[in-house]
Every structure is written in structure tokens, then in C-alpha cells.
C-alpha positions, 0 to 999 in steps of 0.5 A: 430262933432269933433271926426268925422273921414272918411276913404278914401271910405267916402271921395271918396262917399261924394265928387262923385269920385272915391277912386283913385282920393283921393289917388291922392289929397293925393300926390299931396297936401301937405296940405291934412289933415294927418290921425288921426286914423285908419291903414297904410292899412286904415286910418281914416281922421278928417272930420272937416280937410275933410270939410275945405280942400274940401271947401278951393280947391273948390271941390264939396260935399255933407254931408247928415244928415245921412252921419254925423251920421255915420262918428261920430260913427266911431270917437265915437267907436273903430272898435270891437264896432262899431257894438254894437254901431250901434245896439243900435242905431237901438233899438232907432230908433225903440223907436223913430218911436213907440213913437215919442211924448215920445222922443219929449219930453225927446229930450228937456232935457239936455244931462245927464236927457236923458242919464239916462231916455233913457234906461227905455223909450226905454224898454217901447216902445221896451221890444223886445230890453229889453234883446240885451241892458242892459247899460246905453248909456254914453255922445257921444251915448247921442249926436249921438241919437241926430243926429241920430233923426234928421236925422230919421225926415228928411229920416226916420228910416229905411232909417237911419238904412238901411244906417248905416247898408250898411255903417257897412257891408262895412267896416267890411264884414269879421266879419258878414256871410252875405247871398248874396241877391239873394239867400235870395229872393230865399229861402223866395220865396220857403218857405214864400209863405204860411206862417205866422210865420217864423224862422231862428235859425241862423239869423246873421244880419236878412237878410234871414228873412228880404228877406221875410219882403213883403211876408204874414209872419207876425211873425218873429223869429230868433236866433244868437249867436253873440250879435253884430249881433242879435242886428243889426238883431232885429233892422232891423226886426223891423223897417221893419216887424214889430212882430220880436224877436231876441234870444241870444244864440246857437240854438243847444245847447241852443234853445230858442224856444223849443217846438215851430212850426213856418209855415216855417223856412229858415237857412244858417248855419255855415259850417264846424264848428266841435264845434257845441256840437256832444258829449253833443247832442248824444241823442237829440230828434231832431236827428229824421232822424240820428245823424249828424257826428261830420264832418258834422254840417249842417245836424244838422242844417237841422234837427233842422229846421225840428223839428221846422215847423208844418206837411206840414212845408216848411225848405229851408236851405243852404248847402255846395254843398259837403253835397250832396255827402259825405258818412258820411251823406249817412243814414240820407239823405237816411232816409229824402229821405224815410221819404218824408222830401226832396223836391228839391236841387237847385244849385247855383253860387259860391261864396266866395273871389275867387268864389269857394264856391259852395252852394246848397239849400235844400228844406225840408217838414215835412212829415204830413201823407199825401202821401209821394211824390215819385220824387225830383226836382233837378234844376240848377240855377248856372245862374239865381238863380231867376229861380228856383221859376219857376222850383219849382211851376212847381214841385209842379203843374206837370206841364213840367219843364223848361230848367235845372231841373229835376224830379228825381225819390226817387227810383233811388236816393237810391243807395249805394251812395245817391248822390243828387248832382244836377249835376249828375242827370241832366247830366245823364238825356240823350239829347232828341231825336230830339236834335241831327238832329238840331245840325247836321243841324247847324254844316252843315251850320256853315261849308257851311259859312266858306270857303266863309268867308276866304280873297282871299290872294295870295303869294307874292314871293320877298315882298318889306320891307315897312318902319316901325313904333312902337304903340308907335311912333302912340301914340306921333304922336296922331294917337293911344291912349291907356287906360285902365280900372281901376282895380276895377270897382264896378262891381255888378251883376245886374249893369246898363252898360255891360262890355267887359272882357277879357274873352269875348275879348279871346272867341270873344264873346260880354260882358258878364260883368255888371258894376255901372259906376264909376269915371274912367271907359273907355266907349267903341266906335265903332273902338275901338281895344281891347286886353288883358294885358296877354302876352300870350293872342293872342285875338285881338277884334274890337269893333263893337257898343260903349256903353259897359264898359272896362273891367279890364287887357284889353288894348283900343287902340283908333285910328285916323280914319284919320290917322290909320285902327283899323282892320290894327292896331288890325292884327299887334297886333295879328300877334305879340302876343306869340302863334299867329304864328308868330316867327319874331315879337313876344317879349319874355317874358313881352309884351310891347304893345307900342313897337309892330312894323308895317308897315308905309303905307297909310291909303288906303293900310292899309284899304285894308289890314285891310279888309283881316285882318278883314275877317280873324277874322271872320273866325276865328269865324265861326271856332271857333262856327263850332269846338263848335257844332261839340263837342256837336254834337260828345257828343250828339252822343254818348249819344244818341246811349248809352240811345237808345234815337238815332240810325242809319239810315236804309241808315247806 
């Protein structure tokens, strides 16, 4: 284990804190072990120096068999072959469970008998793999193996791999397209249904065919281009379903199953590659439905997925959401329109570094003679990428769609733009008629509840100026204590605990966040007085019910209740925010919270004037949900009286 090196994250996960704690051990202890490798930016650390560290300053940890396999590759390799590495890896492990005796005994051997035998046994038992690894493994792989089959027997093959994998994909995000995990469940769910064989002609790492491991697909075929990939990919689809190839080279240039019909296929291809071979493939057979312009490769893609699947073959293929719309692939749209290939367009949540990549998902059917269908469902699942399944089922049984989709007839889709973005047919399938009464009934109660909501405040002509005091002055008393959330929270879609953000503080709206609980976070309690870093926010929030998580660039001030009101505290912090109203408490430019003024009273006065303060925010509530229907009762009006679905009264 002496080429065993960690990064900061490893120490982080190993010793159960989070990584600014280890940032802090950095600083703060002289004798913490310097880097060995890595970057400024990333430095790798000699786990045997981590070990003796932890161990000399009585910090628990804990290091699993699998942790040490991982951490000696990451010694053993240099980054660009950390992944070929691991792939080998997965195509031993693969050998290992079909033929455990076999490796029982060849693990008896000396190092150098092993290195030499290892290749040709793990051909016999995994001729799947013959062509992704044709080296021999030099001395370290020979003792990584090792460790990699103890571990395997003590949490098994898959878990191993699945772990190394988790481990690669953390470390090197950016040189993998990995689709997210929600949108692989939802494009198996669409297409393996009823199928048995499937394919993914660019499978990257095999996690489109792995969402589909527990359905009744039994043959798994994929395609890559990236050797790296394609290895990691086989290794995956074998440990976990069994009959799985995975082919090395373009699948448009180079098929490596042409000729073939598989039940299903499923793909996210790479978008906006203009390299894909427009020229060299002018006369293809597979442009059946048009030629793909040269700026538009995903239409390539979706065509090779069709001539792929039998009649009544089910091709469920992410797009980028502007393929729905742009002009240069207006025809071949049109003709899958005509020819009955397009079944559903379903949008999804952006993705992306900064969330802005919108994608959709292009449900496709070989036509099979049959009648051709005359709707296509459009849905969108921007919100819950797991409905759409139900959307779907729904389609297909005719029976009534739920909230969010829509049946669009082929006719209307036709039009000189052919447009399929499900935005616009969904937005212009109107508002029913009986929307617009309830609303209107709504709004008139919201504003019935307003006025009684508002403090009886009368004014005070010649007002005595009350001692004063600063936030900060409450801090070094211990009658205020404020915290923040760390900057990153390891937030996660479905994580176990909400989170307050600072969008839900300035809306006034409960979390909306979720969030795995790590090192570091700040757990909300009732009372506890919530604000944004952002000068210019004047949003103050009283938490109500503990238990939810704070949430990044948020203030929590956390006060005595013996000595200091939250809603006295939280009036002053919102009267003195920019843009709340007031001119006289207001600081320019950067907001220093601790240097907020106000008055030094008793908590009796505060209490009481905390109460108008409250009643004053729950105005501001009501307010603000009367403004909201009031929109939406504007907008369901006008486009009620457009589409002829609302008219006036007789007493109009």
C-alpha cells in the first residue's frame, strides 16, 4: 500500500466530516502530511502518512477493504489511466464471479505466474471482454487484483465495482456524459417494458442500459466510441444483467450491428457534434425519413435508433429541447410525423453546471403497418421527471390524461413551423371552463382576509428616541447568535431533510430544498429569524416549525427568548434592508448585518411591538398570494374570452 494516495474528499469520507474540516487540520497542524501528488487545486496525500496522522491525534476512521482497493489505483495510475485501469478491473471481477475456483487457484500463484496467466483465464471465462483488454496487467494491477478479490469476497463484485465506479465518476465528472439517474429510469420505463433485447449505440459508461437491468430485457447491446468508457460500461452490464456486449468504435460510421433488430433502443447522443460524418454518409440507407443537416446530429441519431428496432419497436432518445423547433430539421420531423414514428415529446428539468440545459425526450415507434396513430402525447415533466410514465400509459389506454400533458393532434402539429416543443402545445391548450369561477372565488376571499390581517397602528406625533443598540452589540451580549450554512451542502434531489433557501426566504414560502445532512449544517428551530446575504433582499422570515436545514447565502440569527423577540428583531432587520422603505437605517452598498441598529427596550415593549411586526408580515403574505390569483385570474380571463371556453354574464 505504499503507492496509496487520498485526496482531501477521500480523507473527508473516511474520517465521517465534512472537507472543510480537513481544510482546517491542514492549518492548524503543522505535522499534517504534505501532498505527495496531485494539483494546488487537488492534492493527493500518502494514505500510510493519513493513517498515522489520524491515529496519532485520536481521530476516528474507518478504511473498508474497498476503500484501500480504490486509493492504491489512484497511486498506481496517473488520472488519464485511472479509467482504463478501473475497467480492467471490472472485466476481473467479472472473471472472478463466473469462475471463482479457477481464480482460487491461480490467486496461489506467485505474482509474476498470475501476471502471465491472468489474460488468457479471463478470456475463457469473459470472451465479452476478449476485445475492450488485450495487455498483459503489469506488477501493480497483479496486487490491486489481489485486494480487489478480497474485498469482492467480503461485499461482493458488484458492490466493489459499483463503488470504484461512484468513486471514478466523482473525480473525473467532466471526461464521462453521464445521463442523470432520473432520466435513465424514465427512458427504460418508456421503452423496456415489452422488450427483451436492447440497444444504446452510444452508451458511454452503460447507464441508459443499466436503468433497464430489473425490467424483462434479457439482451443488452451497446455501442461507444470511447475505449475507457466501453470497458467500464461492459464491466457494469455484466456484473449486473448478465448477456452484455459492448462494441468499440462510431456507430454511425462504423455500426457494429448492422443489420440487427433489437425490441428497443434508447440513446443519448452527443449534442451539437458537427464531426459526426454529414458528407461521407450522404447516401446512407438509414436516412429514411430525410438527411440530417450537418448542424443537427441528433436527427442521425434518432434515425439510427430506428432502423435499428423491429416493426412496433419502441426508440426513446434524448434531445436538446431546440431540436423541437429549429427550421433546418423542420422535413425530417415532418415526414416521422407522417410516417407515424413520433409518439410522445417529453420535457425535462435543465441540467447542466448552471442548470440551463433543457432537454426533452423523443418517444419514436417504427411504424408496422398497422394504423398509423393520428395524436402525439406531449408532457411536461420539468417537475417530476417520474410522471410522464403515467402520462404515457394513459396515451397509449385512452383513457384522460393527467395535469401536464396533452394529446396533440398530428393534423395541427403540420404547420409550416412543425414545432413540437411541448411548451407551446400545452400552453395553447386554453384553461377549462370551469377554471375561472374558482379562482375568482379565491381571490375574492384572499382579499375579504386582508384588511383584518393589518395592526391597528396609530401615529405617534412627537415619538421618544429610545436608547439604541446594534445586532452586533446582541451578538457579544449572547442575546443573538448568528450562523450560516456552508457554501456547499451536498444537496441532492431526493435528499432525506428540507432545506430553506433563500429563494423560499424572499417568496415567503416554506422549503422547497432537500438536502443529505452533512458536517456543518445548521438545523432550523422555531424562532429562529432568517434572512439573505444579498444586500439588496429586504425578505426577513421567522421560522415557525424547526427541523428543515439552512440553506446557502442565508443569515440565522438565533435568539435568547429571555432576553430579545424574533419578530421585534426580524422588523428592524427588515426596515433597515435596501429597498424596504426606509431611508434612515438603510447602509449603502455591502450590508454589515452586526451593525443593524435598534432600539433598547423591554422584552414586554419588544413583544408587543413584535406582534405588529408579525401581523404586518402576514399581511404581507396574503398580499402577496391576492396579487398572485389576481394574475392568474387576469390570464385565465383573457384566454377564456379568446377560445370562446368563457363569456360574460346575462347580468353584463
Amino acid at each position: 500500500m505504499e503507492g496509496a494516495t487520498v485526496a482531501a474528499g477521500d480523507i473527508a469520507r473516511l474520517a465521517g466530516v465534512g472537507r472543510a474540516a480537513v481544510s482546517n487540520w491542514r492549518r492548524r497542524f503543522p505535522d499534517f502530511p504534505p501532498p505527495v501528488g496531485g494539483s494546488s487545486a487537488s492534492p493527493l496525500f500518502a494514505l500510510s502518512e493519513v493513517e498515522a496522522w489520524l491515529t496519532r491525534h485520536d481521530k476516528p476512521f474507518q478504511l473498508t477493504a474497498v476503500d484501500r482497493v480504490w486509493q492504491l489505483l489512484r497511486g498506481a495510475a496517473a488520472d488519464l489511466e485511472l479509467g482504463d485501469r478501473i475497467g480492467y478491473l471490472g472485466g476481473f471481477l467479472v472473471y472472478q464471479e463466473r469462475d471463482p475456483a479457477g481464480w482460487k487457484t491461480l490467486a496461489d500463484q506467485p505474482d509474476d505466474i498470475v501476471r502471465s496467466r491472468l489474460a488468457d483465464a479471463r478470456a475463457t471465462a469473459v470472451p465479452e471482454f476478449a476485445h475492450l483488454v488485450t495487455d498483459l496487467p503489469d506488477m501493480d494491477a497483479v496486487t490491486i487484483v489481489r485486494l480487489a478479490a478480497e474485498a469482492a469476497d467480503l461485499e461482493g463484485p458488484r458492490a466493489v465495482f459499483d463503488f470504484l465506479c461512484e468513486r471514478y465518476l466523482e473525480v473525473h465528472s467532466r471526461r464521462h456524459t453521464v445521463t442523470p439517474a432520473a432520466f435513465a429510469s424514465l427512458m427504460a420505463a418508456l421503452v423496456a417494458s415489452e422488450a427483451e433485447t436492447l440497444l444504446d449505440p452510444a452508451c458511454g459508461i452503460g447507464t441508459l442500459l443499466l436503468a433497464a437491468a430489473d425490467s424483462r430485457v434479457r439482451k443488452f447491446r451497446g455501442q461507444e466510441v470511447n475505449r475507457t468508457a466501453a470497458r467500464i460500461a461492459a464491466a457494469r452490464l455484466l456484473l449486473h444483467a448478465g448477456d452484455a456486449r459492448v462494441a468499440v468504435s462510431d456507430s454511425l460510421r462504423a455500426d457494429a450491428y448492422d443489420g440487427e433488430l433489437f425490441d428497443a433502443a434508447v440513446c443519448n447522443p452527443p449534442f451539437a457534434d458537427r464531426s459526426w460524418g454529414h458528407d461521407e454518409l450522404t447516401g446512407d440507407a438509414r436516412w429514411e425519413y430525410g438527411l440530417p443537416p450537418r448542424g443537427e446530429p441528433e436527427l442521425a441519431w434518432v434515425q439510427h435508433c430506428l432502423r435499428h428496432v423491429r416493426p412496433g419497436g419502441r426508440v426513446a432518445v434524448l434531445m436538446p429541447g431546440a431540436a423541437a423547433s429549429r427550421r433546418s430539421g423542420r422535413r425530417i420531423r415532418s415526414n416521422l410525423l407522417r410516417a407515424g414514428a413520433f409518439r410522445a415529446v417529453i420535457c425535462l428539468p435543465a441540467t447542466g453546471p448552471a442548470g440551463t440545459v433543457a432537454p426533452d425526450v423523443w418517444l419514436m415507434q417504427r411504424p408496422d403497418g398497422a394504423r398509423r396513430p393520428d395524436e402525439v402525447l406531449m408532457v411536461d415533466a420539468c417537475s417530476e421527471p417520474a410522471g410522464a410514465v403515467q402520462a404515457w400509459v394513459a396515451f397509449c389506454a385512452g383513457s384522460e390524461l393527467p395535469a401536464e400533458s396533452r394529446a396533440v393532434p398530428i393534423i395541427d402539429l403540420l404547420d409550416d413551423d412543425v414545432d413540437l416543443s411541448p411548451a407551446r402545445h400545452l400552453a395553447a391548450a386554453g384553461t377549462p371552463p370551469s377554471a375561472f369561477p374558482p379562482v375568482r372565488a379565491a381571490l375574492s376571499n384572499a382579499v375579504d382576509a386582508l384588511v383584518p390581517t393589518l395592526p391597528d397602528l396609530t401615529d405617534a406625533p412627537s415619538p421618544d428616541v429610545p436608547v439604541m443598540t446594534t445586532v452586533g452589540e446582541l451578538v457579544r451580549a449572547g442575546a443573538v447568535t448568528i450562523r450560516q450554512a456552508p457554501m456547499k451542502m451536498g444537496t441532492a434531489e431526493d435528499g432525506p431533510v428540507p432545506v430553506l433557501t433563500a429563494r423560499d426566504v424572499r417568496r415567503g414560502s416554506p422549503p422547497s430544498g432537500t438536502a443529505v445532512p452533512l458536517p456543518g449544517a445548521v438545523t432550523l428551530r422555531a424562532g429562529d429569524v432568517v434572512t439573505p446575504l444579498a444586500p439588496q433582499a429586504s425578505a426577513v422570515q421567522v421560522v415557525c416549525e424547526g427541523g428543515p436545514l439552512l440553506g446557502p447565502r442565508l443569515y440565522l440569527l438565533r435568539v435568547d427568548s429571555e432576553q430579545v423577540d424574533p419578530y421585534f428583531l426580524a422588523g428592524f432587520l427588515r426596515a433597515a434592508r435596501p429597498g424596504s422603505g426606509s431611508s434612515g437605517s438603510s447602509i449603502a452598498g455591502r450590508l454589515d448585518i452586526r451593525r443593524i441598529r435598534l432600539p433598547r427596550l423591554p422584552l414586554s415593549e419588544q413583544r408587543r411591538i413584535g406582534t405588529a411586526f408579525r401581523r404586518l408580515m402576514a399581511f404581507e403574505t396574503r398580499l402577496r398570494e391576492a396579487t398572485a390569483l389576481g394574475e392568474e385570474l387576469v390570464e385565465r380571463g383573457f384566454v377564456g374570452l379568446s377560445d370562446g371556453t368563457l363569456r360574460p354574464s346575462v347580468k353584463d
